[in-house]
N, C-alpha and C positions, 0 to 999 in steps of 0.2 A: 467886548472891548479888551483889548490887549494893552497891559503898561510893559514900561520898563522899571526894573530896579532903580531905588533911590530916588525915588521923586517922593512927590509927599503923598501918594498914597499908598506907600508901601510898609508896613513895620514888620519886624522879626516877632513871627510867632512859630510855636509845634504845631504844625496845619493837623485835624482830625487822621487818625492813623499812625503817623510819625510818630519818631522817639527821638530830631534835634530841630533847635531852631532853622526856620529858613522866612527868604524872604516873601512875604506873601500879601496879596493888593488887597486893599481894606472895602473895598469897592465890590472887587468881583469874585474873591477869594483866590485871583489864580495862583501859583507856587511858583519861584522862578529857582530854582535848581542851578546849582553848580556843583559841576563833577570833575573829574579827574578829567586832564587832558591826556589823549593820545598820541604819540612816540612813535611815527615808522622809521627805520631806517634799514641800510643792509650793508654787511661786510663784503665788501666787492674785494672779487679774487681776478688776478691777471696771473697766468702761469703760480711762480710762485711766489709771487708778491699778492699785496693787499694795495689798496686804494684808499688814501688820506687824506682830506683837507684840513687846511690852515685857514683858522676861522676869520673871516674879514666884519664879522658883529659881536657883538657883546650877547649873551654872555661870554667868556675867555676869550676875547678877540685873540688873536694870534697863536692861539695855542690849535694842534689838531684832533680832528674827532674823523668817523667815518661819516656817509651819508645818510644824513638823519634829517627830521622833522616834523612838526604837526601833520594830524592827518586831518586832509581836507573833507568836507561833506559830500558824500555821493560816490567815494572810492576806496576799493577795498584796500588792503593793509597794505596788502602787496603791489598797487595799483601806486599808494602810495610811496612807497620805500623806490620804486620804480621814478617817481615823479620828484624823490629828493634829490635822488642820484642826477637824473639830468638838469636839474634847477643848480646845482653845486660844486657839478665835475664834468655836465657835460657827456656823460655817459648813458648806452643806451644798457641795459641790464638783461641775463639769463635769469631770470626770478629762481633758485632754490629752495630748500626747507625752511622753513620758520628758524632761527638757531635758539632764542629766547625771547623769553618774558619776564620781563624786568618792574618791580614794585621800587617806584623811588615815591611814598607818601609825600615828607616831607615838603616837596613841590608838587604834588598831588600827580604825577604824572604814570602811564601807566607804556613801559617803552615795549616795542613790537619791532626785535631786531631780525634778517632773513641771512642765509648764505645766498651769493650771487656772482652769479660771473660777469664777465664786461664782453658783451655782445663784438666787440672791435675794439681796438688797441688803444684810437684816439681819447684825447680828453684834452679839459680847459678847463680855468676857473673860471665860477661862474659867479652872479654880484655876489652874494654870501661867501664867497670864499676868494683869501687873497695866493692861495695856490693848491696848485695840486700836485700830488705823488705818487708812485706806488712805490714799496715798500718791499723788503723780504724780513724777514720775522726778527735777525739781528739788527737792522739796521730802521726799526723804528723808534721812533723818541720818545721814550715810553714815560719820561720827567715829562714832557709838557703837552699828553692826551690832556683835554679839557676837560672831559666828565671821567667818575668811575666809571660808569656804564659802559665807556669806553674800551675801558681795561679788561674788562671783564667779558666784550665780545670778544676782544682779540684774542684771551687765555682761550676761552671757550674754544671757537672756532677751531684753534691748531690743534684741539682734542681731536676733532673732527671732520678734520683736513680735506680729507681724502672719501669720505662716507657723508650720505645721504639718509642712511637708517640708523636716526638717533631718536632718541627721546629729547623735546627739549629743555632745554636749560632755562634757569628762573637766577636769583640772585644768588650770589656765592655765600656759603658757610657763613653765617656772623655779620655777611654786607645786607641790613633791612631795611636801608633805604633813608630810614629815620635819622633824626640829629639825634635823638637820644632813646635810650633803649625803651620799649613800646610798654 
C-alpha cells in the first residue's frame, strides 16, 4: 500500500540507515523523499544575438531570463531544455554542449544550462512568456535578468562563443547558491 505525505499515517522519523529526518508511513515504513528539483534550460544563439524572454509568471514576472524549466519525467536534459525553448519562444533548437551546472541550494534546485542554436529564425511568445527577443551582447538588460543564474549563463557563454570544446562551467567564484555562507 502506497500513502501520501501528511496524512495521518505518516511522521518524521531517521528511517534505518539514514543520517536526517524524513517522512516516513507508520504502517508500512515506506520513505517519501524529496530532492532537489531539476533546471534545463539553454542559451539559444541566433547569428550574434541571444534569445530572451520576458517572463509572463511569477516568479519575476516581467523581468527576462533564457529558456529554462523543470525537467519532466521520461526526458533527457537536453530533450528538456529542447522542450523549454519551444513551450516559451516557440523555437525549435540545434541542442550543443552542456555550458553549466548550476548549485542554487537554497531553492533546492540543481540547473542543467546547454549552448544552442535556433534551428530557424522564427519565434513567438509563448503562454509563459509575455515576449520574446534576441539580443546582441550590449544591448541586453542586464538590470532586469530575473535569476543570477541568468547572469551567469550569459557571462559564461561569451567566454565561449565561438567553441564547442570547453570544460563546463558550474557557479561563479563566491556565487554558492546559498542565502548565507554554508
Amino acid at each position: 500500500m502506497r500513502h501520501l505525505p501528511g496524512g495521518e499515517n505518516f511522521s518524521q522519523q531517521v528511517p534505518a540507515g539514514d543520517d536526517r529526518e524524513r517522512m516516513v508511513c507508520d504502517e508500512c515504513g515506506w520513505v517519501h523523499y524529496v530532492n532537489p528539483k531539476i533546471v534545463v534550460g539553454a542559451v539559444c544563439r541566433h547569428g550574434d544575438k541571444v534569445l530572451l524572454c520576458r517572463r509572463a509568471i511569477e516568479p519575476r514576472r516581467g523581468f527576462w531570463t533564457i529558456p529554462a524549466g523543470f525537467m519532466e519525467e521520461r526526458e533527457t536534459s537536453a530533450e528538456g531544455a529542447a522542450r523549454e525553448a519551444w513551450e516559451e519562444a516557440g523555437v525549435e533548437l540545434r541542442m550543443g554542449p552542456l555550458l553549466a551546472v548550476y548549485n542554487i541550494p537554497r531553492i533546492s534546485q540543481v540547473q542543467l544550462i546547454y549552448k544552442a542554436e535556433l534551428a530557424a529564425p522564427g519565434f513567438e511568445a509563448g503562454p509563459e512568456s509575455l515576449e520574446v527577443a534576441l539580443f546582441d551582447f550590449d544591448e541586453i538588460p542586464w538590470d532586469e535578468l530575473a535569476f543570477p543564474s541568468v547572469r551567469w549563463a550569459l557571462d559564461q557563454v561569451r567566454e565561449v562563443w565561438d567553441r564547442d570544446d570547453f570544460a563546463t562551467f558550474g557557479n561563479p567564484p563566491g556565487e554558492t547558491g546559498r542565502m548565507t555562507p554554508p
